[in-house]
NUTIDO-786316 format. One line per field, with one value per residue (C-alpha): residue in three letters; x negated, y negated, z negated. Coordinates in pm, whole numbers. Layout:
<nodes>
r: ala|...
X: X|...
Y: Y|...
Z: Z|...
</nodes>
This chain:
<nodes>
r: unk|unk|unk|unk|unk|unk|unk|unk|unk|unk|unk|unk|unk|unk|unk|unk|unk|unk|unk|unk|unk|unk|unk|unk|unk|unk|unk|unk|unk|unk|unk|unk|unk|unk|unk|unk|unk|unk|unk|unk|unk|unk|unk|unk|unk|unk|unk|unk|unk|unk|unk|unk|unk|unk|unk|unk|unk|unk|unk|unk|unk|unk|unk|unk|unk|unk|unk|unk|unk|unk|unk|unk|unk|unk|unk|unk|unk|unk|unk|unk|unk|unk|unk|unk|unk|unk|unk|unk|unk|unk|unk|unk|unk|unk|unk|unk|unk|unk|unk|unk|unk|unk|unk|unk|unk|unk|unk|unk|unk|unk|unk|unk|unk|unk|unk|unk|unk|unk|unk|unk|unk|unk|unk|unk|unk|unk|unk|unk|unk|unk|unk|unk|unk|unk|unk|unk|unk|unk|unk|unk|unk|unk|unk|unk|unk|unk|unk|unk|unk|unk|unk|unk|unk|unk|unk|unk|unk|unk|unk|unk|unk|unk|unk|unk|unk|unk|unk|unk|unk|unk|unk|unk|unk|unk|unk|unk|unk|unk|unk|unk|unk|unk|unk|unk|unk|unk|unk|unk|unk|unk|unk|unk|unk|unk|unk|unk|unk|unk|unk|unk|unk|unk|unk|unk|unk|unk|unk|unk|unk|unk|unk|unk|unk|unk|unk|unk|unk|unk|unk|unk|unk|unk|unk|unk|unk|unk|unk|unk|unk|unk|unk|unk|unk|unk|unk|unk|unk|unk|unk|unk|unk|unk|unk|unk|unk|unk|unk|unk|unk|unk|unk|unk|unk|unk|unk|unk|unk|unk|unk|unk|unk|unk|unk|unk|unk|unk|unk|unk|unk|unk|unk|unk|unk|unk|unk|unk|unk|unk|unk|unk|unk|unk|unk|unk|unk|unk|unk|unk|unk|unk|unk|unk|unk|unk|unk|unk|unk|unk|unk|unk|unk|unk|unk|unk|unk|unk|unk|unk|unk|unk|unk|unk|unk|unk|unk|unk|unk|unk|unk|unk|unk|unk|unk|unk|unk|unk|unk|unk|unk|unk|unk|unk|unk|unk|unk|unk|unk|unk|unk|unk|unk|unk|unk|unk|unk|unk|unk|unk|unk|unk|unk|unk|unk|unk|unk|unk|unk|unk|unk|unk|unk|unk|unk|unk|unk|unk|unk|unk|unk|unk|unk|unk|unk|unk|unk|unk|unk|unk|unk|unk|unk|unk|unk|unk|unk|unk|unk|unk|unk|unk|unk|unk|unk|unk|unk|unk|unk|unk|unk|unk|unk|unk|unk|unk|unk|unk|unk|unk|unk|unk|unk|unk|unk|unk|unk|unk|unk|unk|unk|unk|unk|unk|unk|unk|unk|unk|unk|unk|unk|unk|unk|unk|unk|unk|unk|unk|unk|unk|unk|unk|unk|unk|unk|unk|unk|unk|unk|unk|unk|unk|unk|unk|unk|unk|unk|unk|unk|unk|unk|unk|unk|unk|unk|unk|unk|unk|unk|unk|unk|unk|unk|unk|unk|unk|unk|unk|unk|unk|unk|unk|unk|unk|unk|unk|unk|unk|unk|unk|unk|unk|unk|unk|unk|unk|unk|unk|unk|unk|unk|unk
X: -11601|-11713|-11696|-11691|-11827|-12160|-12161|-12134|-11980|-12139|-12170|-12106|-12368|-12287|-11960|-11921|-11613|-11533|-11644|-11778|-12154|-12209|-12553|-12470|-12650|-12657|-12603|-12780|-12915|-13113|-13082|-13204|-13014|-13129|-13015|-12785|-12585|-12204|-11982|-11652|-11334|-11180|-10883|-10624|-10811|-10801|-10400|-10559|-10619|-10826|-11069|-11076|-11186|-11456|-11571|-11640|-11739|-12065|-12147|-12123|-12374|-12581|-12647|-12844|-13056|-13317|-13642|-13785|-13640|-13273|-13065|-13037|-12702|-12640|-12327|-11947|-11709|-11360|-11194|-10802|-10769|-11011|-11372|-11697|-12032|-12352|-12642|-13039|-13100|-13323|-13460|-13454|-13255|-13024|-13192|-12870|-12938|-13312|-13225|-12960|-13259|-13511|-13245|-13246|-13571|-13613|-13825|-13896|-13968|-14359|-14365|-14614|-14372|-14066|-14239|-14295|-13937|-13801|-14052|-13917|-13530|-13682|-13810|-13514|-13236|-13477|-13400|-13067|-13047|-13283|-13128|-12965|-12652|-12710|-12769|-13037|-12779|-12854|-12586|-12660|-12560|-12508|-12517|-12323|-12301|-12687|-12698|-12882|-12617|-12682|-13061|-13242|-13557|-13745|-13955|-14201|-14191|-14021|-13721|-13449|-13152|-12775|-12408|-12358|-11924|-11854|-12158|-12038|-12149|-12122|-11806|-11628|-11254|-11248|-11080|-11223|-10933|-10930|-11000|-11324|-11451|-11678|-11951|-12010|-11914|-12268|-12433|-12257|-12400|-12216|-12053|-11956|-11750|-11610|-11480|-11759|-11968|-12226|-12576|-12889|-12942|-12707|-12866|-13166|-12971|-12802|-13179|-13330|-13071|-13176|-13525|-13448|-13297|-13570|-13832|-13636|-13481|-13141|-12810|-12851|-12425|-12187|-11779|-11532|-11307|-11335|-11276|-11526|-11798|-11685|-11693|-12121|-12156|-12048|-12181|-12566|-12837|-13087|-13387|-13782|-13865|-14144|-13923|-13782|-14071|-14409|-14716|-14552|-14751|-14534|-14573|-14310|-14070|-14146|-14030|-13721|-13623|-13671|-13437|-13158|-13141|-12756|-12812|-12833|-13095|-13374|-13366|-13618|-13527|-13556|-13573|-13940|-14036|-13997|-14164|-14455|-14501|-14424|-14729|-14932|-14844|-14817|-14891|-14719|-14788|-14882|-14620|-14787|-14740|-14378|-14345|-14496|-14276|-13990|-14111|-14154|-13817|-13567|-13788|-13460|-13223|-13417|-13476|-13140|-13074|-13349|-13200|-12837|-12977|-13219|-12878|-12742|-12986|-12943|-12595|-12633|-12292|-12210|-11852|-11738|-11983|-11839|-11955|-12178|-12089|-11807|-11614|-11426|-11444|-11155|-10898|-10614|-10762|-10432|-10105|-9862|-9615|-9894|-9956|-10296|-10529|-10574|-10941|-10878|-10709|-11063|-11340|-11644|-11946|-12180|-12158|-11864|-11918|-11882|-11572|-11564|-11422|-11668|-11929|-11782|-11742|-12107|-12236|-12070|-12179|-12530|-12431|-12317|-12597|-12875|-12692|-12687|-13033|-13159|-12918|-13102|-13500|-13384|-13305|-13584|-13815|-13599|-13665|-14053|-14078|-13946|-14146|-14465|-14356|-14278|-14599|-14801|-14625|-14711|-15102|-15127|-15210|-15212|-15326|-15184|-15429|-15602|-15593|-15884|-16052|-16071|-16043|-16431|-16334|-16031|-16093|-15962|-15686|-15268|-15006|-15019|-15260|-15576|-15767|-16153|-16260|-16658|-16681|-16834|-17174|-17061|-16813|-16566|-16450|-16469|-16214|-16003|-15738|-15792|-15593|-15331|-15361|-15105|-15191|-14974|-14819|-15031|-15358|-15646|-15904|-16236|-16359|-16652|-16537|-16614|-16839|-16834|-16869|-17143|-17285|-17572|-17419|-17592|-17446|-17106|-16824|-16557|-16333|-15997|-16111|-15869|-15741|-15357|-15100|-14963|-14589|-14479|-14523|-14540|-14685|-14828|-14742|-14816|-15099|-15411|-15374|-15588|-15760|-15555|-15863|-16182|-16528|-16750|-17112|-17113|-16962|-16628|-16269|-16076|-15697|-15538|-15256|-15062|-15082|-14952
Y: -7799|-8124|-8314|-8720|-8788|-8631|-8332|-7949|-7726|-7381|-7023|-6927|-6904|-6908|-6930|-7073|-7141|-7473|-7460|-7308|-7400|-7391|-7420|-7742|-7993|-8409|-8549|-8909|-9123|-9015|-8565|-8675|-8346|-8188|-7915|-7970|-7787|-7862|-7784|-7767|-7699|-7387|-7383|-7332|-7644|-7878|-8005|-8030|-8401|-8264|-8104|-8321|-8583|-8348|-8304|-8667|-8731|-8496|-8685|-9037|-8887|-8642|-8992|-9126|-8880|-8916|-8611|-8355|-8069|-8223|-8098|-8424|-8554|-8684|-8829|-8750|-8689|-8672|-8497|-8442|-8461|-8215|-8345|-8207|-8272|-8276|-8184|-8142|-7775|-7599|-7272|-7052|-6844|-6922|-6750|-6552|-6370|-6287|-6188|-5920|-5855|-5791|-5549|-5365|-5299|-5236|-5508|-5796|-6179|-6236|-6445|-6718|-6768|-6781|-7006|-7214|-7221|-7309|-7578|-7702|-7679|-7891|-8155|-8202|-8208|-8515|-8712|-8652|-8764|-9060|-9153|-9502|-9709|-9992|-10235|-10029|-9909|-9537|-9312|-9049|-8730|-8427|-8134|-7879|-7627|-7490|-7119|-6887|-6935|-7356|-7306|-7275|-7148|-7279|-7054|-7363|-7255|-7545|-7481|-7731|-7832|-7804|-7844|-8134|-8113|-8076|-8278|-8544|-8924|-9179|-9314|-9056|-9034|-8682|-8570|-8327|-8098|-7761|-7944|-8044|-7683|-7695|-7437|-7069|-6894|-6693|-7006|-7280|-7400|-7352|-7733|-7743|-7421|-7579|-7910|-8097|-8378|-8265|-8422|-8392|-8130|-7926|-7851|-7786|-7457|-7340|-7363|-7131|-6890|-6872|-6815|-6578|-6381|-6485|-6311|-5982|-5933|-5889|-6040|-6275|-6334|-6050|-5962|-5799|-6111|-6482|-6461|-6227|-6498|-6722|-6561|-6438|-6787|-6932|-6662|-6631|-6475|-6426|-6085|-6252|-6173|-5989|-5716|-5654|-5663|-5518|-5769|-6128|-6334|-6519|-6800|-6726|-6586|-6967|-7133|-6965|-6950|-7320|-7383|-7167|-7341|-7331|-7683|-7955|-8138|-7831|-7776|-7988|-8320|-8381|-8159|-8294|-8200|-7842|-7824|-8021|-7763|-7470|-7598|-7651|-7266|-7033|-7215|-7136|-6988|-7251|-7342|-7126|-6813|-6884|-6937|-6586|-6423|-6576|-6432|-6075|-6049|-6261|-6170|-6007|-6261|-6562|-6420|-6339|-6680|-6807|-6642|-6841|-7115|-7079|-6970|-7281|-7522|-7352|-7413|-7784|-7830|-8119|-8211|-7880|-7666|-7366|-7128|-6932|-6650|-6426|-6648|-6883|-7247|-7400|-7207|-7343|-7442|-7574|-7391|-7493|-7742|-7843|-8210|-8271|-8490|-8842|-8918|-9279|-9276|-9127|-9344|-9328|-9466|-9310|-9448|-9247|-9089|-9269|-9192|-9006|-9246|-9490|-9240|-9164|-9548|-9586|-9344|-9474|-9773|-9692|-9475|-9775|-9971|-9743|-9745|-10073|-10099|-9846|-10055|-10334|-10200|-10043|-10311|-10519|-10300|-10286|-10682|-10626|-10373|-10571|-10858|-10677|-10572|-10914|-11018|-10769|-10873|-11234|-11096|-10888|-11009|-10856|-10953|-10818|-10623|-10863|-10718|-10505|-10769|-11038|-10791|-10928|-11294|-11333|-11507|-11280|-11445|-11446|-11682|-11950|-12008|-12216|-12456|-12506|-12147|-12153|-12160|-11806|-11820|-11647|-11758|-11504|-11633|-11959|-11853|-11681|-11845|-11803|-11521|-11636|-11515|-11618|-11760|-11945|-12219|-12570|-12330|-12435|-12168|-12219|-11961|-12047|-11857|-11527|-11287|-11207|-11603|-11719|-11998|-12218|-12480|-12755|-12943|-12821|-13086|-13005|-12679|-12870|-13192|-13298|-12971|-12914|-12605|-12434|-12351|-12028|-11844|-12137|-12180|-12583|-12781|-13122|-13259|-13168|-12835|-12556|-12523|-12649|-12745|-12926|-12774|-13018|-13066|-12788|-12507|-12564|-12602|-12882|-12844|-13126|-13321|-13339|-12937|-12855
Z: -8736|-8729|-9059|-9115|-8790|-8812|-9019|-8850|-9094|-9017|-9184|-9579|-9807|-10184|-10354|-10683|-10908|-10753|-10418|-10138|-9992|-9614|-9414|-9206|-9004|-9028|-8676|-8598|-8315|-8048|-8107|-8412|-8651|-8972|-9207|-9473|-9739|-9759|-10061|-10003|-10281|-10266|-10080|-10419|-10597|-10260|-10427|-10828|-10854|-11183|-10978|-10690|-10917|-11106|-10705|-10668|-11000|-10942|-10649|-10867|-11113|-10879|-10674|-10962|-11014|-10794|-10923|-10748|-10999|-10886|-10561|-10400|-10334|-9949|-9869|-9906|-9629|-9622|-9334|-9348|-9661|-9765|-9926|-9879|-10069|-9829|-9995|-9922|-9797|-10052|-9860|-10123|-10390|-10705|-11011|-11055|-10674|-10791|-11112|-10911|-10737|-10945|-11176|-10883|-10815|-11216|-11268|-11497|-11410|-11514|-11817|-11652|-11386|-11612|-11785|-11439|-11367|-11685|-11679|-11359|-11476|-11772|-11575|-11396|-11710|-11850|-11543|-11571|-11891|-11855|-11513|-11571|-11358|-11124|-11439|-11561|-11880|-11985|-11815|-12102|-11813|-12016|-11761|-11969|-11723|-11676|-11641|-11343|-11090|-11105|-11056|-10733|-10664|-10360|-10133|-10187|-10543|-10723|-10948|-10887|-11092|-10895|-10971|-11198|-11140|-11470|-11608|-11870|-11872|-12166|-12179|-11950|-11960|-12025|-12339|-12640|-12558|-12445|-12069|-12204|-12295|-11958|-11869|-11869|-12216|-12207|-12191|-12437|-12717|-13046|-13067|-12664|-12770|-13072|-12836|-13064|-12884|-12625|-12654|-12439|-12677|-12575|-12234|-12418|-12559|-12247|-12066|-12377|-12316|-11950|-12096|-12352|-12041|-11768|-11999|-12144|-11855|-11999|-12091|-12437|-12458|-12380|-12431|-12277|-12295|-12351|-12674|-12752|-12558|-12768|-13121|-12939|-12914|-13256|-13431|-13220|-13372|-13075|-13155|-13087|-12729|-12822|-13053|-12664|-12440|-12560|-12489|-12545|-12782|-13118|-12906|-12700|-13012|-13159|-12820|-12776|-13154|-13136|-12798|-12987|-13329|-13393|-13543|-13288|-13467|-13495|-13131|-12927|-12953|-12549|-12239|-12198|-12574|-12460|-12146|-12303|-12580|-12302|-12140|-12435|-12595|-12288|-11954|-11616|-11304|-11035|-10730|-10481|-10766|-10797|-10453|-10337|-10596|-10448|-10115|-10235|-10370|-10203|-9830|-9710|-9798|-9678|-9334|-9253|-9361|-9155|-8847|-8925|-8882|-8628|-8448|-8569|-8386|-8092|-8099|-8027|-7859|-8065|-8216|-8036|-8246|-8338|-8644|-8583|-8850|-8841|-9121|-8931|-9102|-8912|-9100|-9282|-9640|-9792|-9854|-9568|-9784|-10026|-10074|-10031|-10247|-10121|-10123|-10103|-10469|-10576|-10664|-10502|-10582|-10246|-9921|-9699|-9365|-9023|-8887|-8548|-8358|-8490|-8369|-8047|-7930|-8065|-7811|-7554|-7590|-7561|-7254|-7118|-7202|-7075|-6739|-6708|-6779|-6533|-6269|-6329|-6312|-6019|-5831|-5936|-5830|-5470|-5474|-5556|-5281|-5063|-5152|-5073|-4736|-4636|-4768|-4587|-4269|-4325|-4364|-4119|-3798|-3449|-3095|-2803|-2552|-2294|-1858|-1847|-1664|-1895|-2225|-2259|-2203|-2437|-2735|-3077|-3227|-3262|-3159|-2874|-2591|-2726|-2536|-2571|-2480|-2312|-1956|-1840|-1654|-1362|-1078|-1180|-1453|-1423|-1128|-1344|-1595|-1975|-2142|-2332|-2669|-2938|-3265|-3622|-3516|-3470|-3537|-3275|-3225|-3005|-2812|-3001|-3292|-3086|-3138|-2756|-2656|-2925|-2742|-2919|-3154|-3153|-2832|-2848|-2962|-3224|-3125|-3182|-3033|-2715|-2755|-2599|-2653|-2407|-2451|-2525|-2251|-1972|-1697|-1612|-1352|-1156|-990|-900|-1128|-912|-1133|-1417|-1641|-1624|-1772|-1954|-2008|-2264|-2084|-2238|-2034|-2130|-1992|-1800|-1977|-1681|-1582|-1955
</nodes>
């Protein structure tokens, strides 16, 4: 399925409680392609204006955040009333799938690298909240949703930040109703579940739960129903780490204890606070250490999705691309009677896709163009060809072959018969006519130029003086013409005006 023009929706890869990611690929000029993520809403929220506008608005916020520790926000398409969120590809897993992992193989995250990747998630919350609107006015982006499943862990070993669609901004219309209660239960902080005003803060106690967890290997918040999560949350009273697993220092029971103050204003006071003193107490494991972790227990996961999308590129059939999974992406997303949501009553502060018609007359036009231009060197270099062979003929001269009898008497040249050639010392030739050689037009040529006839120089007169052209192939007539020429002091025949 081809999506705004230049975006190939292809297989499944997560599902979340909004929307549905799909491993995709950005089309451009000249083969240029690339891998992408694409979210796109869940086919029973694709009618809820609600969450159609919660879709955009993460795109309006995610677009100015720009940090390494943030999934970067691409573009977003429209296609039939549907809208889709492209993403940058990370190539790795959510911290939900390796947790899943790593409870199966009984094991535990090591601390250092826990302490890497909440480091990382830290980074990328205090861009968020520093990140600022086109007039360089704070935004004040409250995430309010951070919990394993919005994390991603690179196979480069970075931690990333994703899934800002129910993220909060200063002066947001959203209400303080129940609407407003946004987030995972096991992860709010005591005022976000009492509808109280979110702060920066408030991230900061969502990413210590995650911590908490990372390092004990175990769930901080449980119930059996949302209003058990909720009484867990208001009512919090986290055990030290180190009371759960043997062999971590009071440095980490100090951290944590901190992050999960039930009073905003004992927690850190920013995101960067806490990775700062993270640093400081306990260190962290270095990229290439997360990275090879990441390896060792997602390995599985990442090359089967390696092999989608090495599938993918070699699929390169263009708008007709078809999935290459055995989920089928055209299918109907929207009950059959169901009004759609108009994307053009949505806001949008990102750039929107080209359309496909745009794209299509694009290429054509540079089809056209190429053409042309391949018309055109071709025949110029027709023209220069035939330029050089015409030059080459103009260049080139040859003489015709002489009677065997006079071969040695002819004078070497081209065109018309020339007079002036040496008389010959013996009776023979001076019996015998001069061959008639022909040479360019109104060029006169002495014998004396020849090699054969190279007579001394110093009595012989000028080679074109008196000299007279025969016609083309004439013969002369008149008087007294046997012979028709007269032979001079010097040895040279002079030819008769009246026998020419």
């Amino acid at each position: 399925m081809l999506v705004g023009g230049r975006y190939e929706l292809h297989d499944s890869i997560a599902t979340g409680g909004m929307a549905r990611v799909h491993l995709g690929r950005q089309l451009g000029s000249a083969g240029f392609a690339r891998t992408v993520a694409i979210k796109r809403l869940h086919p029973h929220l694709t009618t809820d204006h609600e969450f159609a506008t919660m879709f955009v608005r993460e795109a309006q916020l995610a677009a100015r955040i720009r940090h390494p520790n943030v999934v970067t926000t691409l573009d977003v398409a429209a296609e039939e009333g549907e809208l889709f969120l492209v993403m940058e590809y990370v190539h790795g897993e959510s911290l939900a799938g390796l947790q899943k992992q790593l409870l199966a193989r009984q094991e535990r995250l090591p601390p250092r690298v826990s302490a890497a990747i909440i480091v990382d998630v830290l980074r990328g919350l205090h861009a968020a909240h520093e990140a600022q609107d086109e007039n360089g006015n704070p935004l004040g982006i409250v995430h309010r949703d951070i919990s394993p499943h919005n994390i991603l862990v690179g196979l480069d070993g970075t931690a990333r930040v994703a899934d800002f669609g129910v993220a909060k901004a200063l002066g947001s219309s959203a209400g303080t109703g129940i609407s407003s209660v946004k987030g995972k239960l096991a992860y709010l902080a005591p005022e976000q579940a009492q509808r109280e005003p979110v702060t920066r803060v408030t991230d900061v106690y969502a990413t210590s739960i995650v911590f908490w967890e990372l390092l004990t290997g175990s769930r901080l918040i449980q119930g059996a129903s949302q209003a058990e999560l909720v009484h867990a949350c208001l009512t919090l009273v986290a055990p030290p780490v180190s009371s759960i697993v043997p062999g971590l220092t009071r440095e980490f029971d100090d951290l944590v204890a901190r992050g999960l103050s039930p009073r905003p204003e004992d927690r850190f006071p920013t995101a960067r606070d806490m990775l700062q003193a993270i640093e400081r107490s306990v260190g962290c494991a270095g990229a290439s250490e997360v990275g090879t972790w990441v390896e060792r227990i997602a390995g599985t996961t990442l090359s089967d999705r390696a092999e989608l999308m090495r599938r993918m590129e070699q699929s390169r059939n263009g708008s007709s691309s078809t999935p290459v999974g055995s989920t089928p992406v055209t299918e109907r997303r929207v009950p059959e009677g169901a009004e759609r949501v108009d994307p053009s009553r949505l806001t949008l502060t990102t750039s929107t896709s080209t359309s496909s018609a745009v794209w299509k007359q694009d290429r054509s036009l540079r089809m056209l163009q190429n053409g042309l231009l391949f018309l055109a060197l071709s025949l110029l270099g027709l023209v220069v060809v035939r330029w050089l062979r015409d030059t080459r003929q103009l260049v080139t001269t040859a003489a015709p072959a002489s009677p065997p009898s006079e071969r040695s008497a002819s004078p070497v040249s081209s065109g018309r018969t020339v007079v002036g050639v040496p008389m010959q010392a013996d009776s023979t030739a001076a019996s015998s006519p001069p061959a008639l050689v022909t040479p360019p037009p109104r060029q006169l040529i002495s014998d004396r130029a020849s090699p054969a006839r190279a007579r001394p120089a110093a009595k012989e007169p000028a080679a074109t003086e008196g000299a007279r052209l025969l016609p083309e192939g004439g013969v002369a007539t008149g008087r007294d013409c046997t012979p028709p020429y007269t032979v001079n002091e010097a040895g040279v025949k002079l030819f008769k005006f009246e026998c020419m």
